[in-house]
N, C-alpha and C positions, 0 to 999 in steps of 0.2 A: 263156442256155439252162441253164448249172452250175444257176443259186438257182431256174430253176421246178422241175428235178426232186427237187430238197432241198427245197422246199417240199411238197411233195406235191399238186405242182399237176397233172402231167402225169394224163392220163385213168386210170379204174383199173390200180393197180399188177397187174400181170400176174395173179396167183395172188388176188387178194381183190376177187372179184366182188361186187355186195352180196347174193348168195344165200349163199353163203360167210360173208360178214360177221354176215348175220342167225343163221345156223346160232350162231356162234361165241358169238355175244352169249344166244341162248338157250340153250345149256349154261351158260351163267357166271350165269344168273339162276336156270336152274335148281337148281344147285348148293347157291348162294345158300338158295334155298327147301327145298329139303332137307335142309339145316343147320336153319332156321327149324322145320321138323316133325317133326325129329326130338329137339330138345330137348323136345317139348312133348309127345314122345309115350310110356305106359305104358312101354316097355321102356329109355328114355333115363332118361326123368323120374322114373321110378319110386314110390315111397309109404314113406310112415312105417312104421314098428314100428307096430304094434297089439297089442290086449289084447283078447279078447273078458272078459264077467261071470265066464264060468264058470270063469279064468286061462288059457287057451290062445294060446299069442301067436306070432304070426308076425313072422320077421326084414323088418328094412326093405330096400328094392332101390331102384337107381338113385341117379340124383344126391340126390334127397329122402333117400333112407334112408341114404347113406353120407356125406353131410354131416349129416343129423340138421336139414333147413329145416321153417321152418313154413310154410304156404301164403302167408304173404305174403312170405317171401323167396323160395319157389317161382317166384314173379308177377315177383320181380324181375328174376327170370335170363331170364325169358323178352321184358322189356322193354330191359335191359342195352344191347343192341346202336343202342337210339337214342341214347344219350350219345354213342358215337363218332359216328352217321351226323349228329346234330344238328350235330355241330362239323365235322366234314367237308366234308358234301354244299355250304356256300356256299362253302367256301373251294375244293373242285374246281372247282365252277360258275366261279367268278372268274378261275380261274388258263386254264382252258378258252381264255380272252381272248389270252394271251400267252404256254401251253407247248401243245406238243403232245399232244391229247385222249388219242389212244395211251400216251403214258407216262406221261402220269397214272392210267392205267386201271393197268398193270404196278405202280406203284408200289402203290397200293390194294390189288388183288390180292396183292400179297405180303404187304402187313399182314394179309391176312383168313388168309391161309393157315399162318402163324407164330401169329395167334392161334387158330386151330381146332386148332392141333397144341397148345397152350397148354390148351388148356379138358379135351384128353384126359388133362393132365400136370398135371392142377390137384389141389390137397392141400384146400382149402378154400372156403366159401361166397366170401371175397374175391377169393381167389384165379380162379375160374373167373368172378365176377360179372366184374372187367376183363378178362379175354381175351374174354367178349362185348362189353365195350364195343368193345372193338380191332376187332370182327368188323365192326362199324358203319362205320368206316373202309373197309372194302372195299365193301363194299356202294354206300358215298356215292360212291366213283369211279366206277363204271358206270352207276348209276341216272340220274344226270341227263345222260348223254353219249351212253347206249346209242340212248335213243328219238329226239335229233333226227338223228342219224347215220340212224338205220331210214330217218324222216321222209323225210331227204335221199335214199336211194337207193334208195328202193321203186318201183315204178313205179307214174305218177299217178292208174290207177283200181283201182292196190292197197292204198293209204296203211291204211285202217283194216283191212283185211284182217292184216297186215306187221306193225303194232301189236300186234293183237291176238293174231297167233302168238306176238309178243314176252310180251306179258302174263298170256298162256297157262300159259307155265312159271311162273308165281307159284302160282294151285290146283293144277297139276301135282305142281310141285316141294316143297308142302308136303304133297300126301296121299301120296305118295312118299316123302317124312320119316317118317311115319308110321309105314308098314310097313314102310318102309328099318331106324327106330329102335328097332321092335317085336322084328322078329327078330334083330338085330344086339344087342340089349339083352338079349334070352331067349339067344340062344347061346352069345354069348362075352363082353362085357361093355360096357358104358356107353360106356366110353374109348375102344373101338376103333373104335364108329361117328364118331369124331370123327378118330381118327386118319386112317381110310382116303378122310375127304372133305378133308381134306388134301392127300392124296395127288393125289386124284381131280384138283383145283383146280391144282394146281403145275404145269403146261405152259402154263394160259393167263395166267400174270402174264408167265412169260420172252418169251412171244408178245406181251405186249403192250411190249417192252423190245426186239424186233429184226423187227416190223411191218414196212414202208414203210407211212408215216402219209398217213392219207388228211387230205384239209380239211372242215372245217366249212361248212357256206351262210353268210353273215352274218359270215363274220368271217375278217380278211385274215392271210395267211401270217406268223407270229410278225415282223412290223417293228422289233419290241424289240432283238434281237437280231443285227440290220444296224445298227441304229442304235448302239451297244453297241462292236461291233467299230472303225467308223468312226474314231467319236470314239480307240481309242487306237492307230490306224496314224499318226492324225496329229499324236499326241502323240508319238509314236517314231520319226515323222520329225524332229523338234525337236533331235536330235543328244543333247546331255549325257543320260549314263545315272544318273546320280544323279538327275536334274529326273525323267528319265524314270519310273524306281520311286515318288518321292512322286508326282507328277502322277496315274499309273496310281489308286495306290492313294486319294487325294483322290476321284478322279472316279468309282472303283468306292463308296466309301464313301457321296459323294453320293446316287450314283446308285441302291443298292440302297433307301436310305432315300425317294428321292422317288419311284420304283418301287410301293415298300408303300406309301407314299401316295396317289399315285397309281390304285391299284390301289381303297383304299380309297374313295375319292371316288367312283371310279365305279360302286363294290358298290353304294353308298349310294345314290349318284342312280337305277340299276337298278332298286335294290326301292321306289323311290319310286315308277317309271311302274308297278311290276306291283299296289302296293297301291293306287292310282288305277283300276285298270282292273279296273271293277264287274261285266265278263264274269269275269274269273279270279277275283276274290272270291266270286262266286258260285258257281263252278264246282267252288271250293275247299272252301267250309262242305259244301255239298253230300257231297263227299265224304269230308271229315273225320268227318258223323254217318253215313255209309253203312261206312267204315273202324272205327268206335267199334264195331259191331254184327259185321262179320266178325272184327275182333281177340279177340273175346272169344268168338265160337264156334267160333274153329282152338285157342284156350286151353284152355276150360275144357265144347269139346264132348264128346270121349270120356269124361271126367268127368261130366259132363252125364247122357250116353246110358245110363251105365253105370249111374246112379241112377234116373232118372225108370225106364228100361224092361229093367234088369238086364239088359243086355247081354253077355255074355261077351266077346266080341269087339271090342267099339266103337272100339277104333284100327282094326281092320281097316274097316268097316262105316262109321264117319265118314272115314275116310281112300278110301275107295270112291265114296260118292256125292260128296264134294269134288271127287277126281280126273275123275272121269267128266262131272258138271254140273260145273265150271271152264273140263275143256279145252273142250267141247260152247258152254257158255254163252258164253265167252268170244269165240270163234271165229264163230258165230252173229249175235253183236252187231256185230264187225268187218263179217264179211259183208253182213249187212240194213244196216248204217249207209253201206257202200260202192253199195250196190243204190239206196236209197232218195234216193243222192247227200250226200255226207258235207258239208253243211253246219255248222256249229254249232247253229242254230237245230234243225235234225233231230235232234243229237245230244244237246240238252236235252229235246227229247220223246223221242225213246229211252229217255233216262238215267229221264225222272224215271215213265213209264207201266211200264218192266221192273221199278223197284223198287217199286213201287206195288204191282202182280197177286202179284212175289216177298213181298212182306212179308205177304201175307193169306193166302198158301200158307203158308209159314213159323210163322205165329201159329197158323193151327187144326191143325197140322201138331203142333204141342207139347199142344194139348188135346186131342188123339187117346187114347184107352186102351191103343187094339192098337196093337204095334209095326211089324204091317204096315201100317197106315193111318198113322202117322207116317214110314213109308219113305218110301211115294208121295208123301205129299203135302209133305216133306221136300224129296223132289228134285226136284221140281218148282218149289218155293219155289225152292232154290239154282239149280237152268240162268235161272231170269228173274232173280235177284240180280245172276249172274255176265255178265250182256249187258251190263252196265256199263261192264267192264274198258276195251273199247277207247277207247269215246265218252266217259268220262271224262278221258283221256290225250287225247285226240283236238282236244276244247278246248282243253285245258292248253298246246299244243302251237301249236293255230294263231288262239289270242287275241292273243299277242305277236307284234311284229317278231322276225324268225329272229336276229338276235344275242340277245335275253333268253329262248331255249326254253331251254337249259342250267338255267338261273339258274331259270327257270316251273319247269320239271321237279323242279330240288332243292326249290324250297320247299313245289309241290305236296306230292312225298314227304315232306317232313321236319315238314310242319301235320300230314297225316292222320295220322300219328305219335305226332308230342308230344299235339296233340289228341284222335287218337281212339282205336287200338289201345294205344299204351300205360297211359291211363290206366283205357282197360276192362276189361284183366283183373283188376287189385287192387280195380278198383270193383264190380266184382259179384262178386269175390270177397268183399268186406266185405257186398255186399247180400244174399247165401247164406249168409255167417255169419248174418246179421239173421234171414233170414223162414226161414232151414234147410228150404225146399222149390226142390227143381232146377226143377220144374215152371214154378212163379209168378216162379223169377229170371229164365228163360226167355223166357217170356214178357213181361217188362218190357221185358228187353233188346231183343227182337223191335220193339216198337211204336216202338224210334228210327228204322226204317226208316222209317216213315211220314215222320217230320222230313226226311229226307234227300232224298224223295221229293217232298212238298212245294219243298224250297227251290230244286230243279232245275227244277222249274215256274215259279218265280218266272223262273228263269236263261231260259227259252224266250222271255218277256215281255219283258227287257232287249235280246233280240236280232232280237225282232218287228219 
């Protein structure tokens, strides 16, 4: 009876129901996203010095103006955070096998929170580029733990609904950055919007460090660890304390080495069965060119907005229809997907007909003149974007046996990443250096929806 209730086997721990749970995990993503839009937003990010012809020049503001970046190291501070999540997210996914998921979240958490206070306390472009990376570390502990945990205790004709609240805080908590980073950036200064999410963040790393740990589906109560102990009661029954200390230390030294080996082999064999399995390859591309096309218009939207249609306001005003079609779309997709019976097969027609109708809104939406005819038809491009959110994750999730969701989840996130959002902000940033019209970058960028849309159609076919 001692090692089930230390395993975290006994039925939920008193106080962490999974409404509880989910509440807890959607602050921490939200957070998360709010750090994400608020770097990227006019009063965080700030602008260069300028010159007008006539010599009247205005001082630079924010990160840009008081580091003195050019728009391609601009680009970088806002991709930075994949270096850490790239190196992270397999090695949380991994350890998931044999520590407790909880304290691996705590640890994470506490790197994101020592580097967010870092980035307020940053002297230069180096300086602040690795306290993003660090921030990526946080990030990669929760991201691939949060959703099968959800998975696991949502109740079964609420799974994509659960998701979807989960995913919610992703547009949420970035057009929340936004206006979060706007006025915190106009009133008191850059630093302190980083300082105070900080703050914000530091109850739930200690929380994940004195939890009672719940388990995983798929994967048995750390045996490492019994096994571990075993081996040296019976070496200290052996009597001679001299044998005793070498022996110990031999079989610890062994042991941690054939562990990391161990460990390795089976990362390896892992990502063998998921890149064999031509639902999540597909389900992946898919959303790495649907990721390539929102990454670059939470970047270099209010940018965007502020040029094609003079917008005064365009943090507030892209930070507005984000928030609003995110949480709506998002929530929506969950819903209809859980209505219509959440197959995968439904979830590839979903995915790939919501980006489809989104991406023809979105496209004429940019060829509009009036600003109020690119609102409408703007936000209505993004609520059919954002139906995605769940059914995307939804797949990811239950194309695998439930021991590889961790491991699905990390790589999901860390493809649409490497591959999509972080190479599209520097990429259309060099494409707007080229043609120097917001309009027609806009619009290119728009038309990968289509791709995205496409190859999830293909994914419907495979599961036919």
């Amino acid at each position: 009876p001692k090692m089930a209730s230390e395993s975290g086997q006994s039925p939920n721990p008193s106080w962490f129901t999974p409404k509880r749970l989910l509440i807890i995990f959607c602050i921490i993503n939200m957070l998360n996203y709010v750090d994400r839009g608020a770097i990227a937003s006019n009063g965080v990010n700030g602008s260069l010095a300028t010159c007008t012809e006539s010599g009247i020049c205005t001082g630079g503001s924010g990160i840009q103006g008081d580091f003195n970046l050019n728009n391609f190291q601009d680009g970088v501070l806002s991709s930075a955070f994949m270096v850490g999540l790239l190196i992270a997210s397999p090695i949380f996914a991994s350890l998931a096998k044999s520590h407790n998921p909880f304290r691996l979240i705590g640890v994470g958490l506490s790197v994101w929170t020592i580097a967010i206070a870092g980035c307020g306390s940053s002297f230069d472009f180096w300086s602040i580029a690795i306290c993003r990376m660090l921030v990526g570390v946080g990030e990669a502990s929760f991201i691939s733990l949060a959703a099968p945990f959800i998975d696991d205790n949502a109740p079964a004709a609420q799974k994509t609904a659960w998701l979807a609240t989960f995913y919610m805080c992703i547009p949420a908590g970035t057009a929340l950055g936004y206006v979060y980073g706007g006025f915190v950036g106009s009133q008191f200064n850059w630093r302190v919007a980083f300082w105070v999410e900080a703050i914000l963040m530091l109850p739930f790393p200690i929380l994940g460090f004195v939890m009672k740990p719940l388990q995983l589906k798929g994967f048995a109560p750390s045996e490492s660890e019994q096994a571990l102990t075993s081996t040296e009661t019976n070496v200290s029954e052996t009597g001679d304390d001299d044998m005793l200390a070498e022996g110990q230390a031999l079989i610890r030294g062994s042991k941690s080495t054939s562990k990391f080996w161990n460990q390795f082999t089976r990362f390896s064999k892992d990502m063998q069965e998921l890149l064999h399995d031509q639902v999540y390859v597909i389900n992946v591309l898919g959303y790495i060119s649907y990721n390539f096309v929102i990454g670059a218009y939470s970047y270099w939207g209010p940018k965007a907005g502020y040029s094609i249609y003079h917008m005064n306001n365009a943090d507030l005003l892209f930070g507005g229809i984000t928030i609003v079609c995110g949480i709506l779309g998002t929530l929506a997709g969950g819903l209809f997907l859980d209505r219509i019976s959440s197959t995968i097969s439904n979830a590839f027609k979903l995915l790939s007909v919501a980006t489809f109708l989104g991406a023809i809104f979105c496209l004429v939406a940019f060829l509009f003149r009036s600003l109020s005819g690119f609102i409408v038809l703007f936000s209505i491009g993004e609520l059919l974007i954002f139906v995605t959110q769940a059914p995307v994750n939804y797949v990811s999730l239950r194309c695998v046996k439930p021991s590889l969701r961790p491991l699905s989840m990390a790589i999901s996130t860390v493809s649409i990443h490497v591959f999509g959002d972080v190479p599209s902000s520097p990429l259309v940033g060099v494409l707007q250096d080229h043609i120097n019209d917001w309009r027609k970058t806009a619009v290119c960028l728009t038309s990968v929806f289509f791709l995205a849309a496409g190859i999830w159609f293909i994914g419907k076919w495979h599961t036919a």
